[in-house]
N, C-alpha and C positions, 0 to 999 in steps of 0.2 A: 428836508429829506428825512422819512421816518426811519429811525433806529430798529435794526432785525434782529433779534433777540437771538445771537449765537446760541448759547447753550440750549436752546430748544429743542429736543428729539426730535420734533416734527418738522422742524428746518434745518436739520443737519442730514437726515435718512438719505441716503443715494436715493437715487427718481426710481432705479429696478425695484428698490424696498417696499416703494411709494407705488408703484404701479400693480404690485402682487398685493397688498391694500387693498388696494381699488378694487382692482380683481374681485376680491371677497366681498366687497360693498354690493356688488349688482346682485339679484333677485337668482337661483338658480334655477335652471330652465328644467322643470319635474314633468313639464305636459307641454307636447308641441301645439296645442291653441290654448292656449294661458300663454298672451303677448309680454312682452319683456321692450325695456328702451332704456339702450345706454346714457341716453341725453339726459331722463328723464332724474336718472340715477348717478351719475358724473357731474348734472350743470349746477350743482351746487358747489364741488369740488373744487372744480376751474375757478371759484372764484374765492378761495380762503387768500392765496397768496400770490408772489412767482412761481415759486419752489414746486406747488402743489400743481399749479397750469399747464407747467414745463412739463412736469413729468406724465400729466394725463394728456396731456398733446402728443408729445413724445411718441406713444408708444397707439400704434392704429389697432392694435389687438384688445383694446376697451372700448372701440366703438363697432360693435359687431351687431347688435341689436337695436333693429328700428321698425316700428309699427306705425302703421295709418292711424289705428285705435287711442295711442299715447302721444303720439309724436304730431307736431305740429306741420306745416307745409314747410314755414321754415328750415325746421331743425331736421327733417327729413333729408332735405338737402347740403346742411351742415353737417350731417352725420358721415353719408356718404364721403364728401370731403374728408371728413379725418381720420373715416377705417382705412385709407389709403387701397390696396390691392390685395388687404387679407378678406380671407370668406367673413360672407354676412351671415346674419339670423334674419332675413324679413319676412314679417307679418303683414298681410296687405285683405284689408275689409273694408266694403263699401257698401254705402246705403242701398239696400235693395230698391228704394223710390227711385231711387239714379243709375236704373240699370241699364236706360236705355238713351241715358247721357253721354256724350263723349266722354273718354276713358280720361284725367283729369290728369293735370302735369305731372303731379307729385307720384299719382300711381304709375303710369308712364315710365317714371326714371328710374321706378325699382322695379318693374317690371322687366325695363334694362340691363341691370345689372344681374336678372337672374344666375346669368354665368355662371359669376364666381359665389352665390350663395350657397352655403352646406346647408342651411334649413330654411326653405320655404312654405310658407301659408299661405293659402287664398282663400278665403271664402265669400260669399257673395253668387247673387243672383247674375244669369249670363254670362257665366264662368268661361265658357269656350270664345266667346270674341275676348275677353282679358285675356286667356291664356295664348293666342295668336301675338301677341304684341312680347312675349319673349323671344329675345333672338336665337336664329335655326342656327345653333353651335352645339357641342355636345356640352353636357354639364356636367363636369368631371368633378365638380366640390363637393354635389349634392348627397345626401346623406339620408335626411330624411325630407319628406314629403309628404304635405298637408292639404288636403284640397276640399273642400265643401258648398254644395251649392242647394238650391230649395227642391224638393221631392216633383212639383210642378213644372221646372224648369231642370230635368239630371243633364248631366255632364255624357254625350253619348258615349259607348265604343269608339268611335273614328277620332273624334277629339283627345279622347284619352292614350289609342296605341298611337296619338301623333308624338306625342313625349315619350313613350317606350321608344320608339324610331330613332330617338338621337342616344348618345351613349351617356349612361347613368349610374361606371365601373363601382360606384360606391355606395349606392342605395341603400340603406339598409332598414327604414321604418316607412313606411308607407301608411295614412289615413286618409281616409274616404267617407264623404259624408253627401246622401242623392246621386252617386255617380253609377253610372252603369259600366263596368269597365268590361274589355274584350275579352271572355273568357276563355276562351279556344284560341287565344293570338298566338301564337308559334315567338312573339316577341318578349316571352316569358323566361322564356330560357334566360334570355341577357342577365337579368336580375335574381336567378333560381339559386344563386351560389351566396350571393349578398345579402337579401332580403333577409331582416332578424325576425321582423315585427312587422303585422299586417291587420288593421281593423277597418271594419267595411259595415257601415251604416246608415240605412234609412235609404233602403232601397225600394220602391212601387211594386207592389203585387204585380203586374202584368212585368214588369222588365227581369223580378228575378230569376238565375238559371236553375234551369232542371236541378232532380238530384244526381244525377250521369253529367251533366254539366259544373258541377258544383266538384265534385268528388275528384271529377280527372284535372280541375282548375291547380286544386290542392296535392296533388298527387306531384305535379312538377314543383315546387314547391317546396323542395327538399331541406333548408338549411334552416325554415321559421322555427323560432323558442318562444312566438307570442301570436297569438290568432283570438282575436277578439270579433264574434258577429253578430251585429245589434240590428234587429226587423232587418235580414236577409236572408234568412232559411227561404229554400221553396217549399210549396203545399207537393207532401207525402204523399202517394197513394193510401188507401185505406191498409193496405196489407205491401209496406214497401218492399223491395227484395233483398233476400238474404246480404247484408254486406259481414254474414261472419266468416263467408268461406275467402272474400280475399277485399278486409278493409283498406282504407287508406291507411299508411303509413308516414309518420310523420318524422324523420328518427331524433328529430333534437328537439321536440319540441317539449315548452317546459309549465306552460300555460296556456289556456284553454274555456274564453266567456263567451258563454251564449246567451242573449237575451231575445226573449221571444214572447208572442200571445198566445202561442198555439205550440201545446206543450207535444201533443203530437208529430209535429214535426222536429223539437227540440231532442223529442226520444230518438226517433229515426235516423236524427244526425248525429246524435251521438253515438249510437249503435254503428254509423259505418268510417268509425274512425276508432284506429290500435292504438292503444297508450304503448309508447316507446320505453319511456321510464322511470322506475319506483316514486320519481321526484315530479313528474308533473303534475302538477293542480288544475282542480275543473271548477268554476263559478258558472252558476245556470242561475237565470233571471225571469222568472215568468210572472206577466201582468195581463189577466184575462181584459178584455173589453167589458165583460160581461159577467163579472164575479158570482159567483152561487155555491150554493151547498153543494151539487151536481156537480158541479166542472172540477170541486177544489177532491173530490171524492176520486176522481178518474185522474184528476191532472198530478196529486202528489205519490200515488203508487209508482205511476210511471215515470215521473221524471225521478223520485229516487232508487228504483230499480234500474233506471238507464245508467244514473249516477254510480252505482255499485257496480254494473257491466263491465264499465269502462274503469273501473278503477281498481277493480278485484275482480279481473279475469281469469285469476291464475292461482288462487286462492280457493284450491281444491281441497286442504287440508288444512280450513283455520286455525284446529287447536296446536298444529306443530309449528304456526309461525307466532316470535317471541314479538314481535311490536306492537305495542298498544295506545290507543287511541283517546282522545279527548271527546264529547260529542258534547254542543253549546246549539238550544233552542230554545228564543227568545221572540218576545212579538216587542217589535218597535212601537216606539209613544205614539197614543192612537187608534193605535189595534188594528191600522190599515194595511201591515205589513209585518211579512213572518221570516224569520232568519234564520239559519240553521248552520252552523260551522261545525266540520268535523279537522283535528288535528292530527298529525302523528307525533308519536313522542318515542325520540331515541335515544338513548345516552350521548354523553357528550356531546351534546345537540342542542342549538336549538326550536322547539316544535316548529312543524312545518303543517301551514295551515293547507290541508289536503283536497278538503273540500267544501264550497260557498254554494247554497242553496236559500234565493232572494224572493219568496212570492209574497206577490203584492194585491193586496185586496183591491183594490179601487184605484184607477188612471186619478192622478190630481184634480182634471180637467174635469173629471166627473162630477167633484166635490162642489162644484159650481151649479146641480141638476135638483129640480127639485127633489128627487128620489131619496130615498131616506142611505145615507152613509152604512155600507157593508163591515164587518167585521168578523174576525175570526170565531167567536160567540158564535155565529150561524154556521160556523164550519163542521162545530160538533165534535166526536172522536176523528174526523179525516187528518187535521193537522199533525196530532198523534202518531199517526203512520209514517210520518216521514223518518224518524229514524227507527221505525221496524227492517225495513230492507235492507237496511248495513249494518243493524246488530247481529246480524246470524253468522256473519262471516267476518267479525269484529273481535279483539280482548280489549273492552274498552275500561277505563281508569277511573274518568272524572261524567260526571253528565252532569249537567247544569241545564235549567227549564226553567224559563219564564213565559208561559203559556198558559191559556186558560183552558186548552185541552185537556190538560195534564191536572185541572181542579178536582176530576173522580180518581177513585182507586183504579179503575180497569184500565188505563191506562198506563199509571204505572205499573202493575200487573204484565201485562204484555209486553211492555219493554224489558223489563229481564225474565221474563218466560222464554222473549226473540234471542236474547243474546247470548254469542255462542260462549261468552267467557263476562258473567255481567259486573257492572261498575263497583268498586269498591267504595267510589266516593259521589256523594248526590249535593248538589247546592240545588235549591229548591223557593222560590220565590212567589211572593205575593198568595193565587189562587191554587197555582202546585206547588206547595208547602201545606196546606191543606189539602191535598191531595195524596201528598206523599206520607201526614199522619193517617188518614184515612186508610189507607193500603196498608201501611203497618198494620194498624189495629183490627183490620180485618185479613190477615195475612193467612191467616188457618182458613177464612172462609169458602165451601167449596164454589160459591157462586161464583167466584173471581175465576174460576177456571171453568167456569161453561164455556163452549164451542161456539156461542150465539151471540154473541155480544159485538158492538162494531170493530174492532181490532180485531176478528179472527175471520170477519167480514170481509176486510180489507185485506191484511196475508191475503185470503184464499182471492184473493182479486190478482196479488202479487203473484200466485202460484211459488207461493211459500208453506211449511209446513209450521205450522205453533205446536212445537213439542212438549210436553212433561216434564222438567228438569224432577230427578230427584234430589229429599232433601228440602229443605225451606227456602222459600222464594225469594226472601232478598236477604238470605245465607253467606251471601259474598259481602253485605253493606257493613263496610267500618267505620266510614267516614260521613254525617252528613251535615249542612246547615242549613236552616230554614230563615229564610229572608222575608221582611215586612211584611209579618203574619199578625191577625191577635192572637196569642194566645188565649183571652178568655173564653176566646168566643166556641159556639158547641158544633159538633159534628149533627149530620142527618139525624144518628141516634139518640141525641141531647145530651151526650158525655161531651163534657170541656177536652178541648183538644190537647193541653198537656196532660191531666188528667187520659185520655187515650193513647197518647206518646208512652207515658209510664208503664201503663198496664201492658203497650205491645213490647215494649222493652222485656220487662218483669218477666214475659212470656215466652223469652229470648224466640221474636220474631223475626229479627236482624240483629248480627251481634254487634253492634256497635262502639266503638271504644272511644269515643271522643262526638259530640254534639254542640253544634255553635249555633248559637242565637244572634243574627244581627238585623237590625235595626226593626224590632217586634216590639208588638204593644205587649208592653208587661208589664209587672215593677220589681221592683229587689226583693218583695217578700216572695213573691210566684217565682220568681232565679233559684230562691233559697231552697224554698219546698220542694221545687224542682229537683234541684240537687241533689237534694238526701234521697228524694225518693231513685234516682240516678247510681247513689251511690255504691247500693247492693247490687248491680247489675255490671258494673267496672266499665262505666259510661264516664267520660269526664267531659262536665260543661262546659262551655266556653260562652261568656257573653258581652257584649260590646259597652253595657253599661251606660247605653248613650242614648237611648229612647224608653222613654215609660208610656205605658197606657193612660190614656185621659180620654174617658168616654168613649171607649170600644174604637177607639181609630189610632193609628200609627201618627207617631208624631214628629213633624218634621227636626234634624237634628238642633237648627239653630232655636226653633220654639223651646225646644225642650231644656238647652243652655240658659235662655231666656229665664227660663220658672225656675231655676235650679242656685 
C-alpha cells in the first residue's frame, strides 16, 4: 500500500482548487477554427494521482472541447461521456477525399449533440449533407458559429436559412468560409439583435450579391461591433451611386476588414458605409492578381482617400481638433508587402490603432511562376502617397518609414508640405534615413517644390491640393532617428552623409534638439566628430554604441559583440 504524502499541497487542495487549475491548464480559445481538446490537455492530469482524477472527473465543465482534428475516435467518445449535459466547444473536419463517404460514426455523434453546443465548427467539403444530420430542435446554447466549405462545392442559401429556421436566441459570432448565404431572408431579424461578430469569406464571383443587395443585407444588422469581408465584395459599377446621401449605418460597430483584389470595389464599399464612432478601426487588405507600377498608382490614392472618407468625415476643421496621430509605413521582409498603420493618441490613453492598410505585391502562389518576383522598387514614388491623403486633415506626432519610396528627398518633401500640422518626430530606416538626410540638406532647394514631380502627380490624382506652407519645411522636426544607415557613405552630390546632416543642421534646416543613431554603420570617432559638430546647433546625439562600420555595411549586433 503506497504511502500519500500528507503534507503535499497538491494532495491536500480541495478538488474546486484543483479544477480552477485545470481550468487555466487548457489552451484559451482566441479564434473559433484554431481547434482546442480537453482530452488532449487533461489526459495527462487524470493520471498523476486519485486526488487529481477525482477532481477532473468530478467536474463536466473541463471537458467541453473536442475536435475531429486532435481527438481521436476513442476519446471523442470518452469526452462526450464526461462533459455530462454542460455545452460543448465541437470542432468537427473531414477529409475532403471522403466527402462522398458515409458520414462516419464519430462525426455522427457530434453532429448529435449539436443541441447543447455553444460553439460549433464544421468545415469540410459537402457541408450541407453533414449539416442535415444535426437534429431539427432549436439550438439555444449556441453562440457562436463556424462553418466552411470549398469555393467549388458553397454551402447554398436554402441550406443555410435551414439553420436560421430553428431558434438560435444567442448567436452572436458567426464565420463563413465558400458559403452563399440568403441575403434577402426575412430570417435575419431572429439574429439582428444578438449578432456581435460577422466574417464572410471566399465567396465565387458569380454567387456574390449586388451592391443593393449587399448594403440592405447589412443595414438589418443593427447590433455588429465586427464585420470582417475577405473576396466578397461585388464588381462596382464603373461610376457606383452616390451612397453619401443615405449610407449604411452601423451604430455599434467598432471594427471594420476588408480584404480584396480590386481596390475599386474596396473604395466603393467603403464609401457606402457611416462610421458611427470616434473608436472604430478600418483594416483594408488589397492583393492585386496582377501587381504593376499601373495598378499600385490608381489602387493606393484610392484606397487611402476611401480610408480618410470614412474616417475623417467630419473633420472640416483640422487645425481646431486637438488629437494627434502616430503614422507607421514600413515594407515587410521581402519587399513583397507594404504596411501602413496609422494610430490615435489621447491622454490617458492608450493608442488606438486607428487605421491598417495591408498591400501586397505578389499572391504567394505566384512566387512559384517563372516570372521575375515584383517589389516595391517598381512602385516608385506611388507607395509614397499613401499617407499623402491623411496628412491634410492629420496633427500628426511620430512618422516612422521603412520604405524604399521614401529613399529621395521629394518624398519626404511632400509629406510635410501635405500635412495640415507636420510630425515633430521622424524614425527613418535603412533607404529613408538617406532620404530623410537627403531632404534636409536640400531643404532650401527650390526644385523640391516644383509642381511636377510624382507626389503632386498623385494629390492632383487625389483631387488634393499641395499647399506652400510658410516658413521652413521641416520647421516643425525636433525629434529624429536614423536607423541601419552607413553613415559613410555619399549622397548623389558626393558630400558624406553626416557631413550633409551637419551642414543642413548648421543651416538651421530643422530645428532639431535631440538626434539618435541606431544600429548605423559608423564608429566612435564619426559619433564623436559628429557631436561637436552637433554641438553648436543644441542638437543632442544619442547613439546606441552597438554597431560599427566594417566595410561600408551595417553590422549585425551579435558580429559586432563578437570583434569587440
Amino acid at each position: 500500500m503506497p504511502v500519500v504524502p500528507r503534507l503535499s499541497i497538491a494532495s491536500t487542495l480541495p478538488a474546486e482548487i484543483l479544477a480552477c487549475i485545470f481550468q487555466h491548464m487548457q489552451a484559451p480559445l482566441c479564434d473559433v477554427q484554431t481547434p482546442s481538446s480537453s482530452a488532449l490537455a487533461l489526459r495527462a492530469v487524470t493520471h498523476v494521482c486519485r486526488h487529481w482524477r477525482f477532481a477532473a472527473l468530478a467536474f463536466s465543465s473541463l471537458w467541453v472541447d473536442v475536435s475531429t482534428r486532435l481527438d481521436s475516435q476513442r476519446w471523442i467518445a470518452e469526452t462526450i461521456r464526461r462533459s455530462g449535459a454542460v455545452p460543448l466547444h465541437v470542432d468537427i473536419c473531414w477529409d475532403p477525399r471522403a466527402a462522398a463517404d458515409p458520414v462516419p460514426a464519430y462525426v455522427n455523434l457530434l453532429l448529435s449533440e449539436a443541441a447543447r453546443a455553444e460553439r460549433l465548427s464544421c468545415f469540410g467539403p459537402n457541408l450541407a449533407s453533414r449539416l442535415r444530420y444535426i437534429p431539427q430542435q432549436p439550438l439555444k446554447n449556441l453562440t457562436t458559429l463556424a462553418l466552411g466549405t470549398l469555393c467549388d462545392d458553397p454551402l447554398v442559401p436554402s441550406d443555410f436559412e435551414a439553420l436560421l429556421e430553428r431558434s438560435v436566441p444567442r448567436l452572436r459570432e458567426l464565420v463563413t468560409m465558400g458559403c452563399q448565404l440568403p441575403w434577402a431572408s426575412p430570417l435575419w431579424a431572429n439574429v439582428s439583435h444578438t449578432l456581435l461578430s460577422l466574417s464572410i469569406a471566399n465567396i465565387a464571383q458569380p454567387l456574390r450579391p449586388s451592391p443593393s443587395e449587399l448594403q440592405n443585407f447589412l443595414a438589418k444588422l443593427c447590433s455588429l461591433e465586427h464585420l470582417a469581408l475577405d473576396h466578397v465584395l461585388p464588381i462596382y459599377p464603373p461610376h457606383p451611386p452616390d451612397f453619401a446621401s443615405s449610407p449604411t449605418l452601423l451604430p455599434r460597430l467598432r471594427s471594420l476588414v476588408v480584404a480584396e483584389d480590386c481596390y475599386e470595389n474596396v473604395a466603393a464599399f467603403v464609401a457606402s458605409l457611416a462610421r458611427p464612432a470616434p473608436t472604430c478601426t478600418l483594416a483594408l487588405r488589397f492583393a492585386p492578381h496582377l501587381p504593376s507600377r499601373s495598378t499600385l498608382v490608381m489602387a493606393i490614392p484610392a484606397l487611402a482617400t476611401a480610408a480618410r472618407r470614412f474616417l475623417f468625415a467630419d473633420s472640416s476643421q483640422p487645425d481646431r481638433d486637438p488629437t494627434v496621430y502616430d503614422m507607421d509605413l514600413r515594407e515587410l521582409p521581402g519587399g513583397t508587402c507594404l504596411a501602413f498603420r496609422l494610430l490615435r493618441i489621447t491622454p490617458d490613453a492608450p493608442p488606438l490603432p486607428l487605421l491598417s492598410i495591408d498591400l501586397a505585391a505578389a499572391d504567394p502562389a505566384s512566387l512559384l511562376l517563372a516570372a521575375p518576383t515584383w517589389s516595391w522598387a517598381d512602385a516608385g514614388a506611388a507607395a509614397a502617397a499613401l499617407p499623402f491623403a491623411l496628412a491634410q486633415c492629420l496633427r500628426l506626432r511620430t512618422f516612422a518609414v521603412e520604405c524604399t519610396a521614401f529613399a529621395r528627398a521629394r518624398a519626404w518633401a511632400a509629406a510635410f508640405r501635405c500635412a495640415c500640422v507636420p510630425p515633430s518626430r521622424v524614425r527613418a530606416r535603412g533607404p529613408a534615413a538617406r532620404g530623410l538626410v537627403a531632404a534636409l540638406a536640400g531643404a532650401d532647394d527650390e526644385r523640391e517644390h516644383e509642381p511636377h514631380d510624382t507626389a503632386h502627380a498623385l494629390l492632383e490624382l487625389m483631387h488634393q491640393d499641395c499647399t506652400r506652407r510658410a516658413g521652413p519645411l521641416f520647421g516643425s522636426l525636433t525629434h529624429a532617428a536614423l536607423c541601419a544607415v552607413d553613415l559613410a557613405s555619399a549622397l548623389p552630390d558626393s558630400r558624406l552623409l553626416a557631413e550633409a546632416l551637419c551642414t543642413a543642421l548648421e543651416r538651421r534646416a530643422a530645428p532639431l534638439t535631440r538626434l539618435a543613431l541606431v544600429g548605423c554603420a559608423t564608429s566612435a570617432d564619426q559619433v564623436a566628430h559628429l557631436a561637436a559638430r552637433l554641438e553648436s546647433t543644441g542638437c543632442v546625439l544619442e547613439w546606441d554604441g552597438e554597431c560599427c562600420g566594417v566595410g561600408g555595411r551595417v553590422m549585425p549586433r551579435d558580429e559586432e559583440r563578437a570583434q569587440i
